[in-house]
PAFI-72497 format. One record per residue (C-alpha): residue number from 1; residue in three letters; chain; x, y, z. Coordinates in steps of 0.001 Angstrom, whole numbers, plus 500000, padded with zeros to 6 digits. Example, Ala and Ser with C-alpha at 12.3 -4.5 7.8 and 13.67 -1.06 7.14 Angstrom:
<nodes>
NODE  num  residuo  cadena      c1      c2      c3
NODE    1      ALA       A  512300  495500  507800
NODE    2      SER       A  513670  498940  507140
</nodes>
This chain:
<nodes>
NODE  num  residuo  cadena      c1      c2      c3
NODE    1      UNK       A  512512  503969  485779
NODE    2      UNK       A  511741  500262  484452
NODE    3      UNK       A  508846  498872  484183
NODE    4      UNK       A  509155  496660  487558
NODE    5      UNK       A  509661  499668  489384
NODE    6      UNK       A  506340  501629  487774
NODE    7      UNK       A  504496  498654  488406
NODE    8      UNK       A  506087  498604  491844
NODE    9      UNK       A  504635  502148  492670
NODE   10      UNK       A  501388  502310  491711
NODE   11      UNK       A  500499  499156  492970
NODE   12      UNK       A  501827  500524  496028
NODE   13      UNK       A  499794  503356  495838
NODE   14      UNK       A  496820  502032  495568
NODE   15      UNK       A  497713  500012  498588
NODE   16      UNK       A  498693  502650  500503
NODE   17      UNK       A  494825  504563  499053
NODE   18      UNK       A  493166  501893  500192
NODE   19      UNK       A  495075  501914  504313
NODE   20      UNK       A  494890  505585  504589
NODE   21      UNK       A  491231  505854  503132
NODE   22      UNK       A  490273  503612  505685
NODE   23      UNK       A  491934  505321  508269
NODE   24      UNK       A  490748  508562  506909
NODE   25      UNK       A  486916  507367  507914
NODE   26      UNK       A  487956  507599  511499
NODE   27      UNK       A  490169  510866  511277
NODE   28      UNK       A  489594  514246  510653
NODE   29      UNK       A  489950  514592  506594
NODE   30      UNK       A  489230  511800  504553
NODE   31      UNK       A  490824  512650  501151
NODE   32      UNK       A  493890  513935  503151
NODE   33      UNK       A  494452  510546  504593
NODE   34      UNK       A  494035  508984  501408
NODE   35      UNK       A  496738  510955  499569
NODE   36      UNK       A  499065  510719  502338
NODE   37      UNK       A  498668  506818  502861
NODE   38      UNK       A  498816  506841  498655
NODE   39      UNK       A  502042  508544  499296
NODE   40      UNK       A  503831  506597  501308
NODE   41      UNK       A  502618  503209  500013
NODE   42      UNK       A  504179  504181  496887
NODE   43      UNK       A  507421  505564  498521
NODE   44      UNK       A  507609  502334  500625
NODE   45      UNK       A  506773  500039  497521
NODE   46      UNK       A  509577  501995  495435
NODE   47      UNK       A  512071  501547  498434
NODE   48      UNK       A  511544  498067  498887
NODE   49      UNK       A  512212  497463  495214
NODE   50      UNK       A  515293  499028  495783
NODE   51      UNK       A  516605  496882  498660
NODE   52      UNK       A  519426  494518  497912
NODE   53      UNK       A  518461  490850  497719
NODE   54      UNK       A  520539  487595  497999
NODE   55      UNK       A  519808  483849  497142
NODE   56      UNK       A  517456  483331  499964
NODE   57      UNK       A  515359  486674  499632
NODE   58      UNK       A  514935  486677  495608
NODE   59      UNK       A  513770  490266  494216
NODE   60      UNK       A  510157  489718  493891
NODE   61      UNK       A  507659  492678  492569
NODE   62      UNK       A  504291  492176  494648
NODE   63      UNK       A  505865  491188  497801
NODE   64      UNK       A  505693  494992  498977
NODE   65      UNK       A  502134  495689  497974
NODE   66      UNK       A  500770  494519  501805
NODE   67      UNK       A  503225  496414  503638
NODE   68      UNK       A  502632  500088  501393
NODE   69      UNK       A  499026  499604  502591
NODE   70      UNK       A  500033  499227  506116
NODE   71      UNK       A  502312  502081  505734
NODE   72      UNK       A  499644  503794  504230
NODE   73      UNK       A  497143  503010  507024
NODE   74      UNK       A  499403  504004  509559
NODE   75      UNK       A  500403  507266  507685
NODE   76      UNK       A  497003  508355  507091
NODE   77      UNK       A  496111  507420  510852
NODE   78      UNK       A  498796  509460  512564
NODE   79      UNK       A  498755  512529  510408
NODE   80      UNK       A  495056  513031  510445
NODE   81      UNK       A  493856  511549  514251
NODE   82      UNK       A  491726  508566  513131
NODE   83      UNK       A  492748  506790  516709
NODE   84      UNK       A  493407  503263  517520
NODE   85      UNK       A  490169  501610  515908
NODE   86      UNK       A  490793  503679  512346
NODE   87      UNK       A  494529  502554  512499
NODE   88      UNK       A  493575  499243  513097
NODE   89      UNK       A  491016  498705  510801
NODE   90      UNK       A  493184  501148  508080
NODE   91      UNK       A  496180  498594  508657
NODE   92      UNK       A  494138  495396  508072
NODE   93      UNK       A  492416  496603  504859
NODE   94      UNK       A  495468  497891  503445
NODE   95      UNK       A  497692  495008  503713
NODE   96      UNK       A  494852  492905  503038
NODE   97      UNK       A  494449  495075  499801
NODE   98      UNK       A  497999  494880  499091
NODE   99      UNK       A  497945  490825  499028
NODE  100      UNK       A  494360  490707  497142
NODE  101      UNK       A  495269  493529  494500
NODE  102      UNK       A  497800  491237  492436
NODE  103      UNK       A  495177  488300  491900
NODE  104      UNK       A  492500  490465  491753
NODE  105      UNK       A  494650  492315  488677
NODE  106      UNK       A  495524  488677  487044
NODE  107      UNK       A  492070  487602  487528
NODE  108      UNK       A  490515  490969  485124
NODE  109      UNK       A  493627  490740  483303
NODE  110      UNK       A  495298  487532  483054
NODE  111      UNK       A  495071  485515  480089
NODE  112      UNK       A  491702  485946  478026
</nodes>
């Protein structure tokens, strides 16, 4: 794997952490949540990077980091029960976690 594609997945995952840990407050197992959103925020942000792109759709690396956390969120919310408020509140902290976690990672890290 390239380094896109790393980058890709763990931001992805910790996308998809942050969805299915919120979800997982609601449901019946917390951490389980959180490993399955983790998992399938990563798997989505891998698959994305994978998708073919043309002029008009240019490959971009952080564009999938919003929708691994809602595919996180909604993972963690159907596998472990967390209802429609935990899904709901799971899906808007984890895409808004995916669209905050790449300036919040140039803002610590950016040029010093």
């Amino acid at each position: 794997m390239n380094q896109v594609r790393i980058q890709n997945f763990i931001g992805g995952c910790i996308a998809g952490c942050i969805g299915g840990a919120i979800s997982g407050f609601f449901g019946t197992s917390f951490w389980d949540a959180l490993m399955l959103g983790s998992f399938w925020g990563g798997a989505v942000s891998v698959l994305w990077g994978l998708a073919p792109r043309d002029g008009f759709m240019p490959r971009i690396a952080v564009e999938s980091f919003g929708i691994a956390g809602l595919a996180g969120a909604i993972a963690g919310s159907i596998g472990y029960e967390s209802g429609f408020l935990g899904g709901f509140l799971g899906c808007a902290f984890g895409y808004a976690a995916g669209l905050m976690l790449p300036a919040l990672l140039l803002a610590i890290f950016g040029d010093s």
